[in-house]
PQR file with spaces between the fields and no chain letter, atoms N, CA, C, O and H, PARSE charges and radii, in Angstrom:
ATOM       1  N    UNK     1     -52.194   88.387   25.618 -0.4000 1.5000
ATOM       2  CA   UNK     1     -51.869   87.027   25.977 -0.0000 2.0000
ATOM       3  C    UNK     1     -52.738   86.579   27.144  0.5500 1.7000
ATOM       4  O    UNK     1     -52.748   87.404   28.058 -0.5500 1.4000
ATOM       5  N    UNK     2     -53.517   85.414   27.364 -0.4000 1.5000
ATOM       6  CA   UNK     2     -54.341   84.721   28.389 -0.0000 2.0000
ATOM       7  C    UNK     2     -53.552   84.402   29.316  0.5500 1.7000
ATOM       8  O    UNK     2     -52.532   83.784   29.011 -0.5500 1.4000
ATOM       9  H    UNK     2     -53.509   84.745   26.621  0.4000 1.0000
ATOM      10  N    UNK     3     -53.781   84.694   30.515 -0.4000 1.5000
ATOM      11  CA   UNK     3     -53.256   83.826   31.959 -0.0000 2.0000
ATOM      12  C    UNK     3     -53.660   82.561   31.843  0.5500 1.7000
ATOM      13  O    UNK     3     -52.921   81.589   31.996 -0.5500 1.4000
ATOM      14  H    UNK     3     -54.610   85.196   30.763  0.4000 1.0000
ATOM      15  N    UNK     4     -54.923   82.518   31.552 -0.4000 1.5000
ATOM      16  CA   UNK     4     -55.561   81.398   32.036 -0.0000 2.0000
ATOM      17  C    UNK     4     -56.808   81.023   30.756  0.5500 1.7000
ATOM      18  O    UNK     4     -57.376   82.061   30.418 -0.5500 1.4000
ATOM      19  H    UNK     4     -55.523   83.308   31.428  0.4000 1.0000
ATOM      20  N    UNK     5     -57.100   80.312   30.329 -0.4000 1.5000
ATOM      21  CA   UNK     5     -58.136   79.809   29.313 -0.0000 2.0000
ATOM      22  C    UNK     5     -58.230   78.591   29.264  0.5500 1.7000
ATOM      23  O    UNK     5     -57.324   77.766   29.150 -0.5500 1.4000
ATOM      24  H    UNK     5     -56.638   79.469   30.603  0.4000 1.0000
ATOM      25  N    UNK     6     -59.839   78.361   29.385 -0.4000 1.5000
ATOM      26  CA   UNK     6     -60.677   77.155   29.198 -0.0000 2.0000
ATOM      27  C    UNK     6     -61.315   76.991   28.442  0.5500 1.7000
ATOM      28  O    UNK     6     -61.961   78.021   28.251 -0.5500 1.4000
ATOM      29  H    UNK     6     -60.575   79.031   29.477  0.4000 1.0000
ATOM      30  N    UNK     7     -61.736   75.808   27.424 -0.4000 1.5000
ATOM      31  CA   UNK     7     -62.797   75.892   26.394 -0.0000 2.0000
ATOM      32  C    UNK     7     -62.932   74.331   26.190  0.5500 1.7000
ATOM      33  O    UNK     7     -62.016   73.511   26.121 -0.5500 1.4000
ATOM      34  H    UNK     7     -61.211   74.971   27.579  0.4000 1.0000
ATOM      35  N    UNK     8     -64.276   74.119   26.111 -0.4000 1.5000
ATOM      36  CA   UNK     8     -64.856   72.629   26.840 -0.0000 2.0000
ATOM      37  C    UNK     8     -65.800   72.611   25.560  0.5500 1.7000
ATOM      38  O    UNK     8     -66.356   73.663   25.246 -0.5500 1.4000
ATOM      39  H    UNK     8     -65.020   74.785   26.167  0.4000 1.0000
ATOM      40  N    UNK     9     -66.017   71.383   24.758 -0.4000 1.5000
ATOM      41  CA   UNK     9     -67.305   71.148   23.734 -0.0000 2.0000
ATOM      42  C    UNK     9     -67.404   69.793   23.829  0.5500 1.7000
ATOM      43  O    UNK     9     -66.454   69.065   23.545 -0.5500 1.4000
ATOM      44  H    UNK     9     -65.566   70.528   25.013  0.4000 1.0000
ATOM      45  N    UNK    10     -68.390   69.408   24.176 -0.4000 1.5000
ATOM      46  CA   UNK    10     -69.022   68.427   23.829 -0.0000 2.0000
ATOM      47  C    UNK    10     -70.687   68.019   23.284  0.5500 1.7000
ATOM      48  O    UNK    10     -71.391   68.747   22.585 -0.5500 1.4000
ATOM      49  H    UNK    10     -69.162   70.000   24.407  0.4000 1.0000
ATOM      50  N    UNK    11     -71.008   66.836   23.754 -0.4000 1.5000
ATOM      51  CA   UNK    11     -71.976   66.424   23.320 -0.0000 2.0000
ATOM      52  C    UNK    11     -72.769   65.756   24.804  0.5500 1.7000
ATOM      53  O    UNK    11     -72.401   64.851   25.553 -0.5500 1.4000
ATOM      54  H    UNK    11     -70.436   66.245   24.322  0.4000 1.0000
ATOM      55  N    UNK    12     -74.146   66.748   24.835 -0.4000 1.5000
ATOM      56  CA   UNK    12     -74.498   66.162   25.808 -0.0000 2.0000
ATOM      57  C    UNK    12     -76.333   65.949   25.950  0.5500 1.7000
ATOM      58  O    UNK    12     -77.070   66.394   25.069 -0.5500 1.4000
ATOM      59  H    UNK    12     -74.445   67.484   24.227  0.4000 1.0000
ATOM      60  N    UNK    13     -76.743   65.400   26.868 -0.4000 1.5000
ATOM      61  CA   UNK    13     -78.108   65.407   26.794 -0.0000 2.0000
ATOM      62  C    UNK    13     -78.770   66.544   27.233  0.5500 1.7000
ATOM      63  O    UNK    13     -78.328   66.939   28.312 -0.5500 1.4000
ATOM      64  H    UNK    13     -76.145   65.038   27.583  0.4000 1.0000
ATOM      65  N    UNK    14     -79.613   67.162   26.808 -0.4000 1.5000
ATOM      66  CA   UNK    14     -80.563   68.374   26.922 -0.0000 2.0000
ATOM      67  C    UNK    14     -80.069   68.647   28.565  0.5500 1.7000
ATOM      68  O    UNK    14     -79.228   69.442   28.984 -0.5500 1.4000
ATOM      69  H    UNK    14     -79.972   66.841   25.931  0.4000 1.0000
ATOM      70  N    UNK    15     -81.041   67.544   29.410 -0.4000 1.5000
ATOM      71  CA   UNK    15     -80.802   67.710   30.942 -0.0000 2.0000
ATOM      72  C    UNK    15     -79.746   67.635   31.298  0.5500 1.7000
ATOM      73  O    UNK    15     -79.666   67.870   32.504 -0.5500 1.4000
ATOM      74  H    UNK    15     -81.725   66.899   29.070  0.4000 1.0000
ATOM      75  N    UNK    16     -78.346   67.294   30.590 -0.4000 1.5000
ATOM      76  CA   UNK    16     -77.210   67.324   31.651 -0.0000 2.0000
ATOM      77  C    UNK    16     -76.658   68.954   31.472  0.5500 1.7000
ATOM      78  O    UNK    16     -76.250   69.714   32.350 -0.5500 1.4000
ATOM      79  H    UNK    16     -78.411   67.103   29.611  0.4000 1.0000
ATOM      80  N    UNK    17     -76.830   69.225   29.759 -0.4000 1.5000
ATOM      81  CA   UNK    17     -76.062   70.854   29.970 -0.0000 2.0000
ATOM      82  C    UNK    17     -77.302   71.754   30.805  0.5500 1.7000
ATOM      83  O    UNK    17     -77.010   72.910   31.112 -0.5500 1.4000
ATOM      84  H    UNK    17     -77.162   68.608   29.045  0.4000 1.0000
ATOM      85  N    UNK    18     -78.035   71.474   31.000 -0.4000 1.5000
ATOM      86  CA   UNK    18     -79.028   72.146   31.705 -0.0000 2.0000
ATOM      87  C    UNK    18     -78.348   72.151   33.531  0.5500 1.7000
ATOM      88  O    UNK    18     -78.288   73.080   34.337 -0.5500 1.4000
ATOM      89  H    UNK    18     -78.272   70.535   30.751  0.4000 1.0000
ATOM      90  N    UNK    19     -77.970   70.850   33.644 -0.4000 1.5000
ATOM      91  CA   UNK    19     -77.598   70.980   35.249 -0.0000 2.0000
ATOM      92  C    UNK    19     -76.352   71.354   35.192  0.5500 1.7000
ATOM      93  O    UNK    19     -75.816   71.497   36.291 -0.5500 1.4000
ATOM      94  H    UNK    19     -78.019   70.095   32.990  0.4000 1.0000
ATOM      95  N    UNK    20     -75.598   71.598   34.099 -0.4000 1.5000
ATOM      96  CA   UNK    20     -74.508   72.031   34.432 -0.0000 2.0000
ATOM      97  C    UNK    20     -74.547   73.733   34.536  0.5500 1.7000
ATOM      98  O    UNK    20     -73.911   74.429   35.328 -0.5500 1.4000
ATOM      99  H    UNK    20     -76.034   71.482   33.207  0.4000 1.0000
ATOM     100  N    UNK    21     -75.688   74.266   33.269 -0.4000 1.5000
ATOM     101  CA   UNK    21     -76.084   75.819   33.680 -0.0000 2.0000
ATOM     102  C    UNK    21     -76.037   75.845   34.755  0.5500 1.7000
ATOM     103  O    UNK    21     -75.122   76.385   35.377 -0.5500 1.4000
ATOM     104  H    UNK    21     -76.205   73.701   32.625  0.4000 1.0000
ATOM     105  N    UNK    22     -77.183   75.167   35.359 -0.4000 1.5000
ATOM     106  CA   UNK    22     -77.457   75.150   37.256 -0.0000 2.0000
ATOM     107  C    UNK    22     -76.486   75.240   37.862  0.5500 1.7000
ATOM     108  O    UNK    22     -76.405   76.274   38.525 -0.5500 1.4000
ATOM     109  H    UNK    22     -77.927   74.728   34.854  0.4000 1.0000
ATOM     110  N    UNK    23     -75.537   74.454   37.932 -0.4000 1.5000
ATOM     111  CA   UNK    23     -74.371   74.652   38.921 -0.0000 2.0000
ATOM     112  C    UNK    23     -73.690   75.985   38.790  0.5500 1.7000
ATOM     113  O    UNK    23     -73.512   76.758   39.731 -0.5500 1.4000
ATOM     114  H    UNK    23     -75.604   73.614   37.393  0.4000 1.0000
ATOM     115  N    UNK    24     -73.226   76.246   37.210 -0.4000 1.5000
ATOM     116  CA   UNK    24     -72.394   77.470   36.891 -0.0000 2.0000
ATOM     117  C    UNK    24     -73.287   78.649   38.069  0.5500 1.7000
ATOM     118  O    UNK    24     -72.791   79.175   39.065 -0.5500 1.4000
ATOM     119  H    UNK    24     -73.371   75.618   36.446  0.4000 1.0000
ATOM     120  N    UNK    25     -75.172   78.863   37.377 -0.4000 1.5000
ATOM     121  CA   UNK    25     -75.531   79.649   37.580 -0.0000 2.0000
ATOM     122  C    UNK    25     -75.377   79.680   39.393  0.5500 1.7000
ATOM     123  O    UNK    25     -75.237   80.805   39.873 -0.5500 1.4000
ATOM     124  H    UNK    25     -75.575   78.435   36.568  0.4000 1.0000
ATOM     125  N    UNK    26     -75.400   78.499   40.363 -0.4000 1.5000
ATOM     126  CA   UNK    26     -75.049   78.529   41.622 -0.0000 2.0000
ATOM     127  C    UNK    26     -74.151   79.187   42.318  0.5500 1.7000
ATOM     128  O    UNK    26     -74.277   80.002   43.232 -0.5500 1.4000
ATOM     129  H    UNK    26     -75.514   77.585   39.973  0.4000 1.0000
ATOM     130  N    UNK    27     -72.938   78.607   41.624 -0.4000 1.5000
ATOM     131  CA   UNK    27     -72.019   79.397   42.046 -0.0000 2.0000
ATOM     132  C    UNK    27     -72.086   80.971   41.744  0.5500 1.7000
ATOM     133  O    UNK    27     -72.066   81.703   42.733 -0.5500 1.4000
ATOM     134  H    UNK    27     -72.836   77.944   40.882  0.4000 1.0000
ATOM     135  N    UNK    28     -72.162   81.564   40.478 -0.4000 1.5000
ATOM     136  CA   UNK    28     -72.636   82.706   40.575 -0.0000 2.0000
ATOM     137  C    UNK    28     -73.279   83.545   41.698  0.5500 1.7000
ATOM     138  O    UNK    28     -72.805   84.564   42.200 -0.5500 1.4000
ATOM     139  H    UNK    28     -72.178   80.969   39.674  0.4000 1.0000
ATOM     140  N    UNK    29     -74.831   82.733   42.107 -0.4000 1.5000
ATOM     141  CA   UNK    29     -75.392   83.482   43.280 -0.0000 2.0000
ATOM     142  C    UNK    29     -74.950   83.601   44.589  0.5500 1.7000
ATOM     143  O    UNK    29     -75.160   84.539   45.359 -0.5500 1.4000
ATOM     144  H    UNK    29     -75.216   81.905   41.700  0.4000 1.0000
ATOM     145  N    UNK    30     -73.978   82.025   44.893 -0.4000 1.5000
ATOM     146  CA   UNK    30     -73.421   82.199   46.372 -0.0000 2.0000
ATOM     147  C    UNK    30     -72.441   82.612   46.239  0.5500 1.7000
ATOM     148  O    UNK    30     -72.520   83.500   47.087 -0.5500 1.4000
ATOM     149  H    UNK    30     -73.807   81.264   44.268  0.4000 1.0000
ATOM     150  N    UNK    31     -71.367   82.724   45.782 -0.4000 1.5000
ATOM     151  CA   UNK    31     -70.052   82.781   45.399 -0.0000 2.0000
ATOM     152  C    UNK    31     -69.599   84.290   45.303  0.5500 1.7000
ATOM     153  O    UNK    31     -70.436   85.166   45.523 -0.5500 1.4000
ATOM     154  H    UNK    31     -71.303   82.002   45.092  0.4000 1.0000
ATOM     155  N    UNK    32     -68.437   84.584   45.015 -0.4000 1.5000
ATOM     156  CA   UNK    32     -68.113   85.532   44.656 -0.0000 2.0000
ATOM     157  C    UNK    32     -66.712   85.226   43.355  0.5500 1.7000
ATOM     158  O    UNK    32     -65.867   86.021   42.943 -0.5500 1.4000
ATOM     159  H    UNK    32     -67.758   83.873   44.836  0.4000 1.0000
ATOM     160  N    UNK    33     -66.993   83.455   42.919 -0.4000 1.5000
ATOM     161  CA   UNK    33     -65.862   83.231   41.736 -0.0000 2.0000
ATOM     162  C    UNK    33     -66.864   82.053   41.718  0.5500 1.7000
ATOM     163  O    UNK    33     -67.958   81.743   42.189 -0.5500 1.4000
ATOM     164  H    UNK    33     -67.679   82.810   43.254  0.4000 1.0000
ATOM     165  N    UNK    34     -65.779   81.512   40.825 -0.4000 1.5000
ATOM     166  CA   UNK    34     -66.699   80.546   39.727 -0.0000 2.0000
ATOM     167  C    UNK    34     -65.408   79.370   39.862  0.5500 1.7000
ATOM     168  O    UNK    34     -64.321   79.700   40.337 -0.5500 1.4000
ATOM     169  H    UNK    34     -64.890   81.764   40.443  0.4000 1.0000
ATOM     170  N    UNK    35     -65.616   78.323   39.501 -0.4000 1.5000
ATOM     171  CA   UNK    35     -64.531   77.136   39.803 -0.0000 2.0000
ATOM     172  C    UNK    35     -64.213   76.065   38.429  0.5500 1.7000
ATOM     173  O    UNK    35     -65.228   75.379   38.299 -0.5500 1.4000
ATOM     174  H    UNK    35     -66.498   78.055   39.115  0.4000 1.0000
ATOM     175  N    UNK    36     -63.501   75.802   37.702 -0.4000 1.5000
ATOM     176  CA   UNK    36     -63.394   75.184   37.179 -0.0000 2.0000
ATOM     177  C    UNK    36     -61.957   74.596   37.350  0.5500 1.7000
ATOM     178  O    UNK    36     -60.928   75.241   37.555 -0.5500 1.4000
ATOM     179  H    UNK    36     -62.677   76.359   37.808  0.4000 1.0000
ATOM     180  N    UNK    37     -62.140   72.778   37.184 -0.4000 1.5000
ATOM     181  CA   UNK    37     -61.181   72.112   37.170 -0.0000 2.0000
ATOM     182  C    UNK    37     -61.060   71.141   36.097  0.5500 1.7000
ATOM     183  O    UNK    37     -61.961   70.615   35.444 -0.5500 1.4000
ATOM     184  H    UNK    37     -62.976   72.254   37.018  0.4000 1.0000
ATOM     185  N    UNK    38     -59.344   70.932   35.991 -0.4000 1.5000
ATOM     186  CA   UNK    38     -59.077   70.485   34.479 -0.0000 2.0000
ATOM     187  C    UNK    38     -58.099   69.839   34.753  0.5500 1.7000
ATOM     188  O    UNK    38     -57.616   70.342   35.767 -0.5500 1.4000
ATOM     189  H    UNK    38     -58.612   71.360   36.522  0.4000 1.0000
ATOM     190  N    UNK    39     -57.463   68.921   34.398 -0.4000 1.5000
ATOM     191  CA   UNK    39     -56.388   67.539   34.344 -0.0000 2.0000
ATOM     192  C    UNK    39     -56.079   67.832   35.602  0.5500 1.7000
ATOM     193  O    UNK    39     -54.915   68.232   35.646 -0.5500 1.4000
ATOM     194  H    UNK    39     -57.856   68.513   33.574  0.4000 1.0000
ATOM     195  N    UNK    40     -56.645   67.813   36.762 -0.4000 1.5000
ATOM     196  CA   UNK    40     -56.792   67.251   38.295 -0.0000 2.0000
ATOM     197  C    UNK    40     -56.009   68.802   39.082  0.5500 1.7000
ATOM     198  O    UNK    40     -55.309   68.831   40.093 -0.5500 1.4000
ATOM     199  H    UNK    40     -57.590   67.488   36.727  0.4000 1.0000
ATOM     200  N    UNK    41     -56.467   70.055   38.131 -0.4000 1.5000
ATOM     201  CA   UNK    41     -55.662   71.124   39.020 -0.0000 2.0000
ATOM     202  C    UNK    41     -57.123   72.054   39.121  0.5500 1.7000
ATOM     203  O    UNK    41     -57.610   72.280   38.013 -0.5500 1.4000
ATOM     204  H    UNK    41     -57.036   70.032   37.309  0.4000 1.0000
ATOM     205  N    UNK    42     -57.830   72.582   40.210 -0.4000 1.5000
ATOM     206  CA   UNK    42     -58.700   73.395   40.378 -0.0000 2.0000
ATOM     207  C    UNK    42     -58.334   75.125   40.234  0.5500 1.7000
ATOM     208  O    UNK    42     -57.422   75.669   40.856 -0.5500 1.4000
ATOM     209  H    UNK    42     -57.434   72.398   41.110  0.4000 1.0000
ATOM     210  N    UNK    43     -59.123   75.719   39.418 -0.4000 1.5000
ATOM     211  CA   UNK    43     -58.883   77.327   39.064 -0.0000 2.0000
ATOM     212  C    UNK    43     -60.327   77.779   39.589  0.5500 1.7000
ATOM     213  O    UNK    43     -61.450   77.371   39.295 -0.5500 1.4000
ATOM     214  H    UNK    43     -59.864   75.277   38.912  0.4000 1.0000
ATOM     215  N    UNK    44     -59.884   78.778   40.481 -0.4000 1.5000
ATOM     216  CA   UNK    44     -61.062   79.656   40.980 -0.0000 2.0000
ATOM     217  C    UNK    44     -60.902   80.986   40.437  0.5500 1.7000
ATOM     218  O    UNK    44     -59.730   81.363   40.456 -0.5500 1.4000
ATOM     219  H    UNK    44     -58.971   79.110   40.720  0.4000 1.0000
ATOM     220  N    UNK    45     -61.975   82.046   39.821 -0.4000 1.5000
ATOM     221  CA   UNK    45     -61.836   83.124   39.019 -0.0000 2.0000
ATOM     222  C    UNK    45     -62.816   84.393   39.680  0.5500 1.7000
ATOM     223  O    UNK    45     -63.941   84.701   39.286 -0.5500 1.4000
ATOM     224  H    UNK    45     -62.927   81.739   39.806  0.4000 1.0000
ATOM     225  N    UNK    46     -62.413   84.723   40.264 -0.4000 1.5000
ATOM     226  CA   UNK    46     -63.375   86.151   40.916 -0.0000 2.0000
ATOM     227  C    UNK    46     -64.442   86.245   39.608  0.5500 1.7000
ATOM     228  O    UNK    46     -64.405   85.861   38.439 -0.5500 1.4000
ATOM     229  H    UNK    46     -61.499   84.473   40.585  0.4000 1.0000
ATOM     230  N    UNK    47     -65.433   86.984   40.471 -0.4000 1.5000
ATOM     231  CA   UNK    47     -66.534   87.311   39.642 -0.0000 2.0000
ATOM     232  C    UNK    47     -66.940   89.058   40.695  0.5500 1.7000
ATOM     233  O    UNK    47     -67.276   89.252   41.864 -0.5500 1.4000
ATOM     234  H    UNK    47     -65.463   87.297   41.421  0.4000 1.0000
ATOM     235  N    UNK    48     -66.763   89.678   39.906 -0.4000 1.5000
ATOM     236  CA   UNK    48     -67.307   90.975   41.024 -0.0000 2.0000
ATOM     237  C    UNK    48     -69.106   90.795   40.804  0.5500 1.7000
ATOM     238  O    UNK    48     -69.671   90.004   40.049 -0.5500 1.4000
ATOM     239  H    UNK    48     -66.489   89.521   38.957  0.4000 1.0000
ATOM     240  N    UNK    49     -69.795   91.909   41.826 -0.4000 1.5000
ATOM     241  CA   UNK    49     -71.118   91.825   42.046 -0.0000 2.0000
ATOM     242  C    UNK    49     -71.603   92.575   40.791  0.5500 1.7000
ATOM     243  O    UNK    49     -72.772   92.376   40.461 -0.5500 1.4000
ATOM     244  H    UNK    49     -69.335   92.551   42.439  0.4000 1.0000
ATOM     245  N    UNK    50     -70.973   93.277   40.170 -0.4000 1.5000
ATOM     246  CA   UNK    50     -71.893   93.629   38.577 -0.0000 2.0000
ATOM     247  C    UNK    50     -70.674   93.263   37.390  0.5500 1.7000
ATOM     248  O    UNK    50     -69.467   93.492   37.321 -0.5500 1.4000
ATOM     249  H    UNK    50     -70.023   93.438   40.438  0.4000 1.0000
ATOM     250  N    UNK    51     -71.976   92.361   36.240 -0.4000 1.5000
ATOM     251  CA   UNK    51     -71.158   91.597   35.297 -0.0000 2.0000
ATOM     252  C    UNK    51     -72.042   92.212   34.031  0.5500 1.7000
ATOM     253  O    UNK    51     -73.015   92.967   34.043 -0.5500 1.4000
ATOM     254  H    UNK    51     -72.956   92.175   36.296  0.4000 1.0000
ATOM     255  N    UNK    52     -71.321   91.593   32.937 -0.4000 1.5000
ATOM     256  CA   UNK    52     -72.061   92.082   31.371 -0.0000 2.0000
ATOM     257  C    UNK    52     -72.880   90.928   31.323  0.5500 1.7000
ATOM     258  O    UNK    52     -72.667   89.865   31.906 -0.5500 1.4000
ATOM     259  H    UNK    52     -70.531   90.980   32.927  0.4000 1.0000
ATOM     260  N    UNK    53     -74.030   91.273   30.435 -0.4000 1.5000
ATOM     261  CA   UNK    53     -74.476   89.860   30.044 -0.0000 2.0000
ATOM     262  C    UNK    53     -75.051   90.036   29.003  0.5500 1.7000
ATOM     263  O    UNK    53     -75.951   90.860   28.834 -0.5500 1.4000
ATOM     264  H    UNK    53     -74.203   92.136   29.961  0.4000 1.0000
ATOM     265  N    UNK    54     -74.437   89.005   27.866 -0.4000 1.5000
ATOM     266  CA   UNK    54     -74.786   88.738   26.657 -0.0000 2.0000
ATOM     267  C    UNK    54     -75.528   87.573   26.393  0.5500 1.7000
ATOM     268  O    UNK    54     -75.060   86.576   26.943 -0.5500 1.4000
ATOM     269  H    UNK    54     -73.706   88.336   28.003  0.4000 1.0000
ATOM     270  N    UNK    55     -76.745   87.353   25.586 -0.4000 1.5000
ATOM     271  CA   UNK    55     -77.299   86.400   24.870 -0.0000 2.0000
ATOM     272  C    UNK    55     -77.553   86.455   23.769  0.5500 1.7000
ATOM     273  O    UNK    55     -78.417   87.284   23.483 -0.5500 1.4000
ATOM     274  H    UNK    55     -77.125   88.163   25.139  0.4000 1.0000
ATOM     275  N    UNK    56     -76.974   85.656   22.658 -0.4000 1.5000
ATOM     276  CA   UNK    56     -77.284   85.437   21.362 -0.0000 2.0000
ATOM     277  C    UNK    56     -77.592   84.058   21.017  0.5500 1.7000
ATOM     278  O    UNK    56     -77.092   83.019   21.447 -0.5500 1.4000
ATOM     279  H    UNK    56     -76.273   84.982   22.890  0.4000 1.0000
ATOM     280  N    UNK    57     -78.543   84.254   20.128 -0.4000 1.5000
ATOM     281  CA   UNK    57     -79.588   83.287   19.254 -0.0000 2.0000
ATOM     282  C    UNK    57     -79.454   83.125   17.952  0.5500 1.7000
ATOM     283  O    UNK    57     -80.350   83.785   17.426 -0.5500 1.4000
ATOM     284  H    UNK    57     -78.949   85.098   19.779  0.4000 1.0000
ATOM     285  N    UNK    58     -78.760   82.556   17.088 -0.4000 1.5000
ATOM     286  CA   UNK    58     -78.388   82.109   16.011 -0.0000 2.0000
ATOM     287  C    UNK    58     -79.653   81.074   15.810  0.5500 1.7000
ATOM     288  O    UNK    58     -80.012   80.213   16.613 -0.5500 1.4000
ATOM     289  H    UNK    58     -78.032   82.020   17.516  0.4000 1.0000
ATOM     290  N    UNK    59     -80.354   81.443   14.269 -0.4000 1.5000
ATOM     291  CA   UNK    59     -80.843   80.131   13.896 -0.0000 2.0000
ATOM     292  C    UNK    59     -81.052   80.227   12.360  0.5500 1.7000
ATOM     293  O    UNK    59     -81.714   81.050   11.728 -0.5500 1.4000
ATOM     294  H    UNK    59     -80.062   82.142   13.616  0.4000 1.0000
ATOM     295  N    UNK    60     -80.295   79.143   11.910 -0.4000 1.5000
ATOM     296  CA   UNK    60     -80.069   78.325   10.743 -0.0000 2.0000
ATOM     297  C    UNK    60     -80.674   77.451   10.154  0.5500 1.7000
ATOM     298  O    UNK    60     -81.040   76.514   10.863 -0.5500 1.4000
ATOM     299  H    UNK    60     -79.757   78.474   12.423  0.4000 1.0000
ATOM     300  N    UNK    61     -80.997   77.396    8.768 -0.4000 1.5000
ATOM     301  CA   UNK    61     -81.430   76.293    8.131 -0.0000 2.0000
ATOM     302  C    UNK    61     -80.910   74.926    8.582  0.5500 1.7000
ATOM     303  O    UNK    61     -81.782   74.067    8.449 -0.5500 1.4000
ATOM     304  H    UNK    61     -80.699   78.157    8.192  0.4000 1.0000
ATOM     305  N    UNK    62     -79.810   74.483    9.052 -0.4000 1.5000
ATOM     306  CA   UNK    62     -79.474   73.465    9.453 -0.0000 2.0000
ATOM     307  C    UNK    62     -78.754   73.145   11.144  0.5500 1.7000
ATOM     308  O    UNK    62     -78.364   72.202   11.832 -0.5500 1.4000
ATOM     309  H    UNK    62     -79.102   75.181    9.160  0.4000 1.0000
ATOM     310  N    UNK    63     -78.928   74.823   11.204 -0.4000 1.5000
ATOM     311  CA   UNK    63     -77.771   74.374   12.959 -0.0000 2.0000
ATOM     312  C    UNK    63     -78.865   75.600   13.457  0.5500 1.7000
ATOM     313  O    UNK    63     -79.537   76.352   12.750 -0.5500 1.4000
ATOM     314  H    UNK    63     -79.244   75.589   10.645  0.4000 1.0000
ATOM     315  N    UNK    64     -78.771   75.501   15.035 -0.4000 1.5000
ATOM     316  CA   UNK    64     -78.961   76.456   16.057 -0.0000 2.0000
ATOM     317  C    UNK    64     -78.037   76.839   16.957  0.5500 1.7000
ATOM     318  O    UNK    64     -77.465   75.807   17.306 -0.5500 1.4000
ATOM     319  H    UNK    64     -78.225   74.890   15.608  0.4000 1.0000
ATOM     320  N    UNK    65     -77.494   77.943   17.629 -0.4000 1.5000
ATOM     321  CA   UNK    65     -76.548   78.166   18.828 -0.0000 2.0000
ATOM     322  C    UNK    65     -77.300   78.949   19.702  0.5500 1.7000
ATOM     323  O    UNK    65     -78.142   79.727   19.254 -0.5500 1.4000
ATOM     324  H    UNK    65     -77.959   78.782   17.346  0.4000 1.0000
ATOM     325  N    UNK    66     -77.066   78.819   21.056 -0.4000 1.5000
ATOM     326  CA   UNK    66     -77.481   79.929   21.879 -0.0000 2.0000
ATOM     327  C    UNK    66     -76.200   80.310   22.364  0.5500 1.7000
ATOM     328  O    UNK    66     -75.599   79.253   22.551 -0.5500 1.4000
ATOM     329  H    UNK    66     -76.382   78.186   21.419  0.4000 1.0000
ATOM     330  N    UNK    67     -75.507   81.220   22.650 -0.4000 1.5000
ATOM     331  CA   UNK    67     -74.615   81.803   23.382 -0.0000 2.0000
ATOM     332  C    UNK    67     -74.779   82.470   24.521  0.5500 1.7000
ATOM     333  O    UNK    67     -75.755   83.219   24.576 -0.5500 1.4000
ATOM     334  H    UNK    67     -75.995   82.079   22.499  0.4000 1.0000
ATOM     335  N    UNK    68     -74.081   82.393   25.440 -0.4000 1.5000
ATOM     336  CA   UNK    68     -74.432   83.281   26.717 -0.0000 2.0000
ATOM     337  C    UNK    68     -73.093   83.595   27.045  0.5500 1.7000
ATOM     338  O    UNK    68     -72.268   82.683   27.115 -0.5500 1.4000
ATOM     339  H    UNK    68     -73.289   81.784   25.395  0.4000 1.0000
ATOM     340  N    UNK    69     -72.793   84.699   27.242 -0.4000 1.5000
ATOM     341  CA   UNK    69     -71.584   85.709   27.865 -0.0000 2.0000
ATOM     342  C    UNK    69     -71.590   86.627   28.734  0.5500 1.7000
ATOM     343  O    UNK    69     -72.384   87.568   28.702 -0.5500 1.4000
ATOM     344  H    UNK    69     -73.462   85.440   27.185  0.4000 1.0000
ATOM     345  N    UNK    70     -70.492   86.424   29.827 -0.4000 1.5000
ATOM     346  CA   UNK    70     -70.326   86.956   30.968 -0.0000 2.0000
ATOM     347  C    UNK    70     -69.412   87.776   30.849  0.5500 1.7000
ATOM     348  O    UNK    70     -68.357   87.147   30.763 -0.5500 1.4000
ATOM     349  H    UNK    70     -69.847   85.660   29.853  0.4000 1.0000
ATOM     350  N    UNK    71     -69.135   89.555   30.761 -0.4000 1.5000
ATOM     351  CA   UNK    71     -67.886   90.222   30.810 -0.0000 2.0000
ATOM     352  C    UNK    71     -67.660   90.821   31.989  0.5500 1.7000
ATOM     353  O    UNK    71     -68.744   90.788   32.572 -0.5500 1.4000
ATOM     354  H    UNK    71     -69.992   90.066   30.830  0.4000 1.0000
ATOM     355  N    UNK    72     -66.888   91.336   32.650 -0.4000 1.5000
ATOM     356  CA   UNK    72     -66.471   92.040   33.364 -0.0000 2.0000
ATOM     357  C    UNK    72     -65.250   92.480   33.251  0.5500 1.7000
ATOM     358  O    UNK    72     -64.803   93.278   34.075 -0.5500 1.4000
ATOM     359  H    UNK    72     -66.007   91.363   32.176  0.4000 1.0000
């Protein structure tokens, strides 16, 4: 069972999910959690100093995905 779960899709312009990587990836480097806020309540989530990291590349006759995953 989840404590806590977020899951966000939309539609956006190249450069905005790009600055939003940026920020995620920010907090990452200064931080020691990551922040996300949702119907006006803020959740902060530890991140320890070694994480998993996954990238997958899907490509399709008609769609592409990139995935990126963080475990710990």
């Amino acid at each position: 069972m989840d404590i806590f779960s977020v899951e966000q899709k939309e539609r956006l312009r190249r450069e905005e999910a790009a600055a939003r990587l940026h920020r995620l990836a920010d907090m990452l480097a200064r931080h020691n959690d990551i922040e996300f806020e949702r119907g006006g309540l803020r959740f902060n989530v530890r991140v320890p100093d070694e994480v998993n990291l996954k990238i997958e590349l899907e490509v399709e006759s008609d769609e592409r995905e990139l995935e990126i995953e963080l475990t710990w």
